[in-house]
C-alpha positions as CSV (number, residue, x, y, z in Angstrom):
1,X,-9.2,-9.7,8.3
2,X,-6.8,-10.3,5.6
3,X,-5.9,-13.7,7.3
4,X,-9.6,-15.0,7.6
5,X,-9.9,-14.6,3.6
6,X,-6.8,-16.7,3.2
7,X,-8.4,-18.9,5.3
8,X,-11.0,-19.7,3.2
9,X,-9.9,-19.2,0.0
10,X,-8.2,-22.2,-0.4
11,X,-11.6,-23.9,-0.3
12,X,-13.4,-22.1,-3.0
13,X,-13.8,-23.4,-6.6
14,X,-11.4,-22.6,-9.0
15,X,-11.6,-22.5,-12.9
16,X,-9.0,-23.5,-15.4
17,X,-9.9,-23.0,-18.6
18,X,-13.8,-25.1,-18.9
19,X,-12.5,-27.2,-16.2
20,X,-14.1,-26.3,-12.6
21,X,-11.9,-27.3,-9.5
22,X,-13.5,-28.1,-6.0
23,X,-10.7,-26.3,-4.5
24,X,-7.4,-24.1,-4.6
25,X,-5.3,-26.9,-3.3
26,X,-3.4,-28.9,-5.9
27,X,-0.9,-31.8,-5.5
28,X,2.2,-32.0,-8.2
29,X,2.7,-34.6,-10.6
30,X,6.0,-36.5,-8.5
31,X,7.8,-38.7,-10.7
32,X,8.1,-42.1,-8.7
33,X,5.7,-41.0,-6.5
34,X,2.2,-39.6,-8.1
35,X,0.5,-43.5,-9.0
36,X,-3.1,-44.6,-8.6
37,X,-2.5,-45.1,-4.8
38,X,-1.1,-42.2,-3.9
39,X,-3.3,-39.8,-6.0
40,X,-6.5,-41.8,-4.6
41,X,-5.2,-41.0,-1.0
42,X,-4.3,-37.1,-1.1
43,X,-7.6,-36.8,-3.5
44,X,-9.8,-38.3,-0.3
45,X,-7.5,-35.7,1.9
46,X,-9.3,-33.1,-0.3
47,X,-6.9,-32.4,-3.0
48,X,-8.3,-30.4,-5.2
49,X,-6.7,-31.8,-8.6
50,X,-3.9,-34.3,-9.1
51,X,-2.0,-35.6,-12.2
52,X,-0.3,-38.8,-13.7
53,X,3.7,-38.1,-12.6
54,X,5.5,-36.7,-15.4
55,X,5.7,-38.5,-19.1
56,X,8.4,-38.2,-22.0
57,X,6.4,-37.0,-24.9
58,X,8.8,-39.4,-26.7
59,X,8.1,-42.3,-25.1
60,X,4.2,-41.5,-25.1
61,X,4.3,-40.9,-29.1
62,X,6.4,-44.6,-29.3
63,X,3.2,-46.1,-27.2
64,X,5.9,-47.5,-24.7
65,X,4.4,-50.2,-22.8
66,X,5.7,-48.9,-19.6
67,X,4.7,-45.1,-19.8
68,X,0.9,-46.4,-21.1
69,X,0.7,-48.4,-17.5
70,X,2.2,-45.1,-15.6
71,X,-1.3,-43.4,-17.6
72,X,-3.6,-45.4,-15.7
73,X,-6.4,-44.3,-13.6
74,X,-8.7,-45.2,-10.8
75,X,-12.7,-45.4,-11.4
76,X,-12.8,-43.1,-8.9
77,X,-10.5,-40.1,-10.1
78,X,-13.4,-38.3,-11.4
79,X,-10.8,-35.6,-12.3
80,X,-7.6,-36.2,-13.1
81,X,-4.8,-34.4,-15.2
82,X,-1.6,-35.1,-16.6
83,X,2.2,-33.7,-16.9
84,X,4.6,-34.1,-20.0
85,X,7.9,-32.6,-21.3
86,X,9.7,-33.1,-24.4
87,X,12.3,-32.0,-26.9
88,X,10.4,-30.2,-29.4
89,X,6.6,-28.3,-29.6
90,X,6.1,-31.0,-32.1
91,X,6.6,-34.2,-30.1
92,X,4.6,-32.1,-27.1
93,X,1.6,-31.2,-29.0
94,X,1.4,-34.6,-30.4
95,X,1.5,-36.4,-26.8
96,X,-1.1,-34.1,-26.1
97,X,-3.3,-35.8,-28.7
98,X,-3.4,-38.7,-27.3
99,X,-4.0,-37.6,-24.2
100,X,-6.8,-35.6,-24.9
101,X,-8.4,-38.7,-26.8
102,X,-8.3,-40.5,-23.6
103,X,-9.8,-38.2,-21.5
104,X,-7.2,-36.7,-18.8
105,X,-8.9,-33.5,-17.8
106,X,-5.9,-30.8,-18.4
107,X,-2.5,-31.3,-20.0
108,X,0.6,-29.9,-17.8
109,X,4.1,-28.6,-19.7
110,X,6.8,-29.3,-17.5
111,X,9.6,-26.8,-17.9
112,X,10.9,-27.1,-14.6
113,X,12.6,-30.8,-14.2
114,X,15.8,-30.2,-12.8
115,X,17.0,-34.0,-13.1
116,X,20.3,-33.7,-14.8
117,X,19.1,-36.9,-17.3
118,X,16.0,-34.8,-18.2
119,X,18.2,-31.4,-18.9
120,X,21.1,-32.8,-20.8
121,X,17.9,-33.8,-23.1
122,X,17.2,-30.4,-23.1
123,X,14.1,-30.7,-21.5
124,X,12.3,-29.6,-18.2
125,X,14.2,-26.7,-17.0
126,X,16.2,-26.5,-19.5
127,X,13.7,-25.1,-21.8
128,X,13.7,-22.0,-19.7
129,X,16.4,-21.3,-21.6
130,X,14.9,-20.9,-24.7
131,X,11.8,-18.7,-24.0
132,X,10.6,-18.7,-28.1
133,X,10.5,-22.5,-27.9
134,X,8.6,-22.6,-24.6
135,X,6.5,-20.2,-26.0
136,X,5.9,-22.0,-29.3
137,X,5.2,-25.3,-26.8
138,X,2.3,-24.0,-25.5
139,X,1.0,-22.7,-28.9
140,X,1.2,-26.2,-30.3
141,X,-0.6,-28.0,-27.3
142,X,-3.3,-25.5,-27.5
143,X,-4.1,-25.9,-31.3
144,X,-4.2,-29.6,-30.3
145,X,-6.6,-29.5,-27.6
146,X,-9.6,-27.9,-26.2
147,X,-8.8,-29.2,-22.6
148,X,-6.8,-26.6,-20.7
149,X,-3.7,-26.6,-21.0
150,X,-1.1,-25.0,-18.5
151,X,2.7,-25.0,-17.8
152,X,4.5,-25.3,-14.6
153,X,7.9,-23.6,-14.3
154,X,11.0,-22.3,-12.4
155,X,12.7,-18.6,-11.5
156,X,15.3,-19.5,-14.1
157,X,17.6,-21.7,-15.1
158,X,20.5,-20.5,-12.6
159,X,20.3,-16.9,-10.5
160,X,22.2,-15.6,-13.2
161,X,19.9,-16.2,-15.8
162,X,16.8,-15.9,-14.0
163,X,13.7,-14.7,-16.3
164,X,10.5,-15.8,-14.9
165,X,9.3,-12.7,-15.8
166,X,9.4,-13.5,-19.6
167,X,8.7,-16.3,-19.7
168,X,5.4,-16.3,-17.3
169,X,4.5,-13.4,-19.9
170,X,5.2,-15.5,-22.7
171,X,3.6,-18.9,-22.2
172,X,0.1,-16.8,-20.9
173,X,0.4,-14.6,-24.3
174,X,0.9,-18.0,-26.1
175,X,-2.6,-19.5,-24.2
176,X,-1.3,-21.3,-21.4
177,X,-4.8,-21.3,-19.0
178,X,-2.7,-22.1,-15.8
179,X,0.7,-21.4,-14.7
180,X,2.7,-22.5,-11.8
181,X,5.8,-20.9,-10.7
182,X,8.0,-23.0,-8.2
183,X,10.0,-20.4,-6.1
184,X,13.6,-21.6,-6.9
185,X,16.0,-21.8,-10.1
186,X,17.4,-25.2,-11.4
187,X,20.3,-24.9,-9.6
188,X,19.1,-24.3,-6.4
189,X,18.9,-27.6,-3.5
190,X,16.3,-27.3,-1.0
191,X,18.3,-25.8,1.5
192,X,17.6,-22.6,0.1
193,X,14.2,-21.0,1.0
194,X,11.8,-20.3,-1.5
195,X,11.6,-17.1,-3.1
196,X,8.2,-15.8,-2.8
197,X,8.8,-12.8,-4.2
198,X,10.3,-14.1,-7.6
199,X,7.3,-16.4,-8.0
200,X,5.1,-13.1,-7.6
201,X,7.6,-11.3,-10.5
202,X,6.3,-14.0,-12.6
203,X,2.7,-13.6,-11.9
204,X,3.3,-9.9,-12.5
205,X,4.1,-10.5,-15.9
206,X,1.0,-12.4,-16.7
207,X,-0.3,-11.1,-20.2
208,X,-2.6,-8.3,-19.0
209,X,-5.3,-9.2,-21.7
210,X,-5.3,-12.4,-20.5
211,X,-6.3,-12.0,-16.6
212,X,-8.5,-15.3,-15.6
213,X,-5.0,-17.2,-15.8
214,X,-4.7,-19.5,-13.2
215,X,-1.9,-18.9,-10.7
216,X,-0.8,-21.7,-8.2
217,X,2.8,-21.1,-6.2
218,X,5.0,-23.9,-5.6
219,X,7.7,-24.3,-3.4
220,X,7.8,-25.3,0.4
221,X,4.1,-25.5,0.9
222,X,3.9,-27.9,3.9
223,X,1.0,-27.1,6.1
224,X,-1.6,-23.7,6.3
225,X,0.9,-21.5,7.4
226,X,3.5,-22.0,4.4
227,X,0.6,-21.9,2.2
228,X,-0.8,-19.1,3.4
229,X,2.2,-17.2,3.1
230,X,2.7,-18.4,0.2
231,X,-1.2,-16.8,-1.1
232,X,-0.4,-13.5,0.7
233,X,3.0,-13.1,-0.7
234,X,2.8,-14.1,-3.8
235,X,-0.5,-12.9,-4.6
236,X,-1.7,-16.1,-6.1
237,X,-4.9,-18.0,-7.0
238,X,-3.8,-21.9,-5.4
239,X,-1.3,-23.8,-4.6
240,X,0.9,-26.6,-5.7
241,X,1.6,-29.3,-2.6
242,X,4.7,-31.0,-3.8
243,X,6.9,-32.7,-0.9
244,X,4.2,-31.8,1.1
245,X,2.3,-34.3,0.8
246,X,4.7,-37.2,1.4
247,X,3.4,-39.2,3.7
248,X,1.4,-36.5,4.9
249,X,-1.8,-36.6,2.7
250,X,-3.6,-34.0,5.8
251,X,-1.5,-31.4,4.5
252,X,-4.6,-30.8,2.4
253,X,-7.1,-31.2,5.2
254,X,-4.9,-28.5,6.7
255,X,-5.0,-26.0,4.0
256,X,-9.1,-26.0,3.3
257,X,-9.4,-26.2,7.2
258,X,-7.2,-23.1,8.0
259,X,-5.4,-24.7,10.3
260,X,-2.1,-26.6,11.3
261,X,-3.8,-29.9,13.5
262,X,-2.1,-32.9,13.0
263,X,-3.3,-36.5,12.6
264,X,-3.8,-38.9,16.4
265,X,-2.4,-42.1,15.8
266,X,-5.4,-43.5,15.5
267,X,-6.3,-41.2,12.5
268,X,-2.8,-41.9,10.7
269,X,-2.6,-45.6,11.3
270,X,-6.3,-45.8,9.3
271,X,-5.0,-43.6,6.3
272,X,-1.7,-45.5,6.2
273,X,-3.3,-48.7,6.0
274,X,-6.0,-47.7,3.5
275,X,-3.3,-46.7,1.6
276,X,-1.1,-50.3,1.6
277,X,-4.7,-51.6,0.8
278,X,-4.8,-49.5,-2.5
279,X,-1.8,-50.1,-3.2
280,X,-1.7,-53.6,-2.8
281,X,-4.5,-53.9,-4.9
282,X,-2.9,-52.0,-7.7
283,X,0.6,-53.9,-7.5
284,X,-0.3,-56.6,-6.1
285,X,1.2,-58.7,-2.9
286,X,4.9,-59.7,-4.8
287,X,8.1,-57.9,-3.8
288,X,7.9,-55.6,-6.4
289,X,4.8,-53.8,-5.0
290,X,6.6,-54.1,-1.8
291,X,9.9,-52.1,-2.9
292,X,7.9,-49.6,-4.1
293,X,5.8,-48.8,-1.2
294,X,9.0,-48.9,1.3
295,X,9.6,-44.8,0.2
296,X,5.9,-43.8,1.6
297,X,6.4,-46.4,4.5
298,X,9.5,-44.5,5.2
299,X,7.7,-40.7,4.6
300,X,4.8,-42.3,6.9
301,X,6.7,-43.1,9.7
302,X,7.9,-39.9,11.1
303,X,6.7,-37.4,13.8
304,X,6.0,-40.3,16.5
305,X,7.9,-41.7,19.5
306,X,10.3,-44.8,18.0
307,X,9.8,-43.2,14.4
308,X,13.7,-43.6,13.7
309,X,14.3,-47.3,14.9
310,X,10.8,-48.3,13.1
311,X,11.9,-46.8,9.6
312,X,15.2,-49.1,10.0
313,X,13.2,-52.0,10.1
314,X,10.8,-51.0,7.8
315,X,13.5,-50.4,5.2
316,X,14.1,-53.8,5.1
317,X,10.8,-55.5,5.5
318,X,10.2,-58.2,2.8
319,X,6.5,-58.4,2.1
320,X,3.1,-56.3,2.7
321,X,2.1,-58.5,5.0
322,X,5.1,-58.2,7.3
323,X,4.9,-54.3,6.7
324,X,1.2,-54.3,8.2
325,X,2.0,-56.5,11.2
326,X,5.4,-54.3,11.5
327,X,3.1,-51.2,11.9
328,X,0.4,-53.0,14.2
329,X,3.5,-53.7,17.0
330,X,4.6,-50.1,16.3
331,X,1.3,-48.9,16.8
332,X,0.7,-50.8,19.9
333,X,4.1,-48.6,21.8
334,X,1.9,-45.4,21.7
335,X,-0.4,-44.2,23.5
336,X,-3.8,-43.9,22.0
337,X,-4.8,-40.2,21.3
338,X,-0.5,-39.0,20.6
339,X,-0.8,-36.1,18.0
340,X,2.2,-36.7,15.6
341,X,4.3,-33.6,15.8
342,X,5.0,-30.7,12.9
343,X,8.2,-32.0,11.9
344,X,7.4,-34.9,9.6
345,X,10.1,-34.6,7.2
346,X,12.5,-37.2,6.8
347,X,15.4,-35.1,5.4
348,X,17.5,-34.8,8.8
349,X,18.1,-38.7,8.5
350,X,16.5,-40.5,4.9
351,X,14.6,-38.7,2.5
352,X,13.8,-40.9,-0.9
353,X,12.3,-38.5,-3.0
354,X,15.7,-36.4,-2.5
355,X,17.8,-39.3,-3.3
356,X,15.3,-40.5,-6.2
357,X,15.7,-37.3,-7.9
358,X,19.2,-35.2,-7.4
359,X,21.3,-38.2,-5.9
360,X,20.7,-41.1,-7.8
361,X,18.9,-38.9,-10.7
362,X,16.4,-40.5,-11.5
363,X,14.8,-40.2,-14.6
364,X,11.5,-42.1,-15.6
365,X,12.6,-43.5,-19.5
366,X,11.0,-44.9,-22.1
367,X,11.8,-48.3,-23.3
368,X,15.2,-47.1,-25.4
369,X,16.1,-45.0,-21.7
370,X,15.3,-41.4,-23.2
371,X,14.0,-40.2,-19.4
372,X,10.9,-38.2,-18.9
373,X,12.5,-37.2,-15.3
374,X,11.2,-35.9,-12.2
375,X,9.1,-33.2,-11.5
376,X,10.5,-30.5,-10.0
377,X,9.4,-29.8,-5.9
């Protein structure tokens, strides 16, 4: 019985603040990752909200030319909301403005980064450290806004410091209309499972006068039965799909389905090509688009026969049009009807989003280099 509610709760409406979601399944702003194609594709897989990757409220309040083109957005994102960290409530509140004025649906805090660029600013996660000035973040963004605005966070800043608890009472007591708790502390890699439990702490501590905050868990949602465990265990509203949903936009088909089916080949090849086709159109045919549609190539191409030896080539394929034909040959070794198999990620052998974020650190700057980061999986 309990397991047939889960099943469909993730398809029911959810409401944040005056805004009304379709569903309970939400993909996270992914620095590098979350542009116009991307969010188009998981939003057709049913996502139930998405948001611009996250901004530097520094770089937003300079009007840099290259954070205004990461804000743009697609005719058809009917709904579409938008992630930002910063050094001071200030700077924050004032980003928030602007965004507000131009019409993103809901305004994200991100105090959950963990990109060493972003924390030596003192921003992201590292403002777990100072639970007044989140706290007084969240106060400043709501006085500057009536869209809702929400905060996505970590257990702590290390194991020893961990105080989800005050904070997740904090920034709901300060207005926040939505709070996500990802299931790890700053210092903690992937390799360590996500802590259920401590995401529930946080939700525990919700200000009790304040109970229609939104409560989404993040952390190692990957298909139903992650998710699922994740709603039971947690004791949460939604969830946030973060690497998820790389190169595997069913992930949402599979949480508002109940189930754990995979995609035929015939079924992937169409997405996968729909989405070179937006984002093509969005970037254009030049080998810049092309670079930056080799790390969803690369998340694509796992979980059928071959998937190895074609990502090698891929890698190293110099246009679009040679990436389609690539895929067609590839296509052509399997039979027709193959299921591609559970174990899509690409971390055994190449994972890009890993080596965007923690190995290379990536941080997404503004034009002087002051980085806005990564969001935090």
């Amino acid at each position: 019985m309990a397991l047939a509610r889960l099943v469909t709760m993730f398809d029911k409406p959810l409401q944040i603040g005056n805004l009304t979601l379709a569903n309970r399944a939400v993909l996270a702003p992914l620095a590098g990752v979350s542009d116009v194609p991307f969010r188009r594709i998981c939003q057709e897989a049913g996502a139930g909200l998405t948001y611009v990757e996250m901004l530097s409220a520094v770089a937003v309040n300079r009007r840099s030319d290259r954070t205004l083109k990461m804000m743009a957005r697609h005719a058809s994102e009917e709904i579409l909301g938008i992630q930002v960290t910063g050094p001071d409530p200030a700077s924050v509140a004032e980003s928030t403005k602007l965004f507000d004025e131009m019409g993103f649906e809901t305004i994200d805090l991100n105090m959950g980064c963990p990109v060493r660029k972003v924390v030596g600013k003192g921003w992201g996660s590292a403002i777990l450290c100072d639970p007044q000035k989140a706290e007084d973040m969240v106060k400043a963004c709501k006085d500057a806004t009536d869209r809702p605005v929400t905060a996505k966070i970590r257990l702590g800043f290390t194991r020893n410091t961990l105080n989800v608890d005050e904070i997740s009472e904090r920034l709901t007591r300060a207005g926040a209309d939505m709070l996500t708790i990802h299931g790890r502390c700053r210092s903690e890699s992937y390799s360590r499972p996500v802590d259920r439990a401590g995401v529930k702490l946080g939700f525990d501590h919700v200000d009790p006068t304040r109970p229609h905050v939104v409560k989404l868990g993040n952390g190692d949602v990957m298909d139903f039965d992650s998710g699922a465990a994740m709603m039971r265990e947690a004791e949460c509203d939604g969830v946030m799909v973060s690497r998820g949903a790389l190169g595997n936009p069913w992930v949402f088909r599979q949480l508002l389905g109940g189930h754990n089916i995979h995609p035929t080949v015939e079924e992937w090849f169409e997405v996968l090509l729909r989405h070179l086709d937006y984002h093509e159109a969005h970037y254009g045919s030049g080998h810049g688009g092309t670079v930056r549609f080799r790390k969803h190539v690369l998340w694509y191409t796992t979980g059928f026969p071959g998937s190895r030896a074609m990502r090698s080539v891929l890698s190293t394929t110099p246009t679009l049009a040679e990436v389609r034909e690539r895929l067609k040959d590839y296509v052509a070794t399997i039979p027709p009807g193959t299921v591609r198999h559970g174990d899509t990620k690409v971390a055994t052998d190449h994972d890009p989003k890993y080596d965007m974020d923690r190995k290379l650190d990536r941080g997404v700057g503004d034009d002087d280099g002051s980085p806005a980061g990564s969001s935090d999986q």
